[in-house]
Structure formats: structure tokens, C-alpha cells
C-alpha positions as CSV (number, residue, x, y, z in Angstrom):
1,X,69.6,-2.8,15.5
2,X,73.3,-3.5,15.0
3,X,75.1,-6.1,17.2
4,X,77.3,-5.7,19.4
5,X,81.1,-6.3,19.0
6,X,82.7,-9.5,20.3
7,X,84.6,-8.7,23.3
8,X,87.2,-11.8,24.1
9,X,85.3,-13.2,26.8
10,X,82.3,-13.6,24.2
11,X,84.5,-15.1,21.8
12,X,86.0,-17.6,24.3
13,X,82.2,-18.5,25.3
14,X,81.5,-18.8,21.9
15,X,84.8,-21.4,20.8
16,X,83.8,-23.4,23.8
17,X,79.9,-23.6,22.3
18,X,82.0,-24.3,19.1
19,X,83.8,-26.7,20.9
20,X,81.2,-28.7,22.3
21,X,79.5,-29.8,19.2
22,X,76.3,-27.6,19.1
23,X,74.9,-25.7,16.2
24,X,73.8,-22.4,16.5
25,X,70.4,-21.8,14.7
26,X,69.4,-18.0,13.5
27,X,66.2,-16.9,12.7
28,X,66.5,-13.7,10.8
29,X,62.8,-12.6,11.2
30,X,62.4,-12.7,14.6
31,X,66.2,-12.0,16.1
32,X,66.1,-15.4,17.9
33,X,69.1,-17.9,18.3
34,X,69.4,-21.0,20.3
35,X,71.6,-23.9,19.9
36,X,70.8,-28.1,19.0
37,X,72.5,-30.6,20.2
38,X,73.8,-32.3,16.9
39,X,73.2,-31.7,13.6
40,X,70.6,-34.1,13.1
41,X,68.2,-32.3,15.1
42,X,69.8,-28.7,12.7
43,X,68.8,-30.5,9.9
44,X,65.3,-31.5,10.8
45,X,64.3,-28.1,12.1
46,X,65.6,-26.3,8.6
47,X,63.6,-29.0,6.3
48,X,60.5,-28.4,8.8
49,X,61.2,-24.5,7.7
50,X,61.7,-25.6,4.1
51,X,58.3,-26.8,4.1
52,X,56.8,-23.8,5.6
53,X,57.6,-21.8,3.0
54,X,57.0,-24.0,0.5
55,X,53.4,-24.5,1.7
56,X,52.5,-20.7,2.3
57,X,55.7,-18.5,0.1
58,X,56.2,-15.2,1.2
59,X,53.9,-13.0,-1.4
60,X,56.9,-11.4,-3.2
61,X,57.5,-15.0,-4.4
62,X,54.0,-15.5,-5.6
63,X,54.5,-12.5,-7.8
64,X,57.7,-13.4,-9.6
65,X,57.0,-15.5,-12.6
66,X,60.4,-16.6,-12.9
67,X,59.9,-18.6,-9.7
């Protein structure tokens, strides 16, 4: 599925996100976004995901002998 383009009233939504100190936060698999509150909390959930995969790798990885 390919995005949508930014029309200027999405771009002014999105500086005044920018604006207002939160972090947007992308996960790729699934499509979903949302935004934290500061980057401490940004930080957390991407070491919590960190050690998701690092627990359980995605199979490809468990192939590759040069990882």
C-alpha cells in the first residue's frame, strides 16, 4: 500500500506534532504509528523491542552464520 501524499494541511498538523515535543513511533510490521510524550518513554519502548528480538530473532537470522 503506498501512502498518501502530504497535502499542506497534513504537514502543518504534523510541524505542530513536531512542535510540541512528541515522538512519532513506527512499527513497520504492522502499519501502526502513535506518538510518546518525550523521549524517555521512545527510548524504553525500542529497548523493550530490542529485547524481543533478541529473545526470539526472526528465523532468517537464526540461519545466517555470520550473525
Amino acid at each position: 500500500m503506498k501512502p498518501e501524499p502530504l497535502t499542506k494541511e497534513k504537514r502543518i498538523v504534523i510541524d505542530q506534532d513536531l512542535l510540541s515535543g512528541k515522538i512519532e513511533i513506527w512499527q513497520h510490521e504492522t502499519g501502526d504509528a502513535y506518538w510518546v510524550e518525550d523521549v524517555k518513554s521512545a527510548v524504553q519502548w525500542l529497548l523493550e523491542e530490542i529485547e524481543k528480538e533478541i529473545d526470539n530473532p526472526p528465523e532468517e537470522f537464526k540461519q545466517d552464520p555470520y550473525v
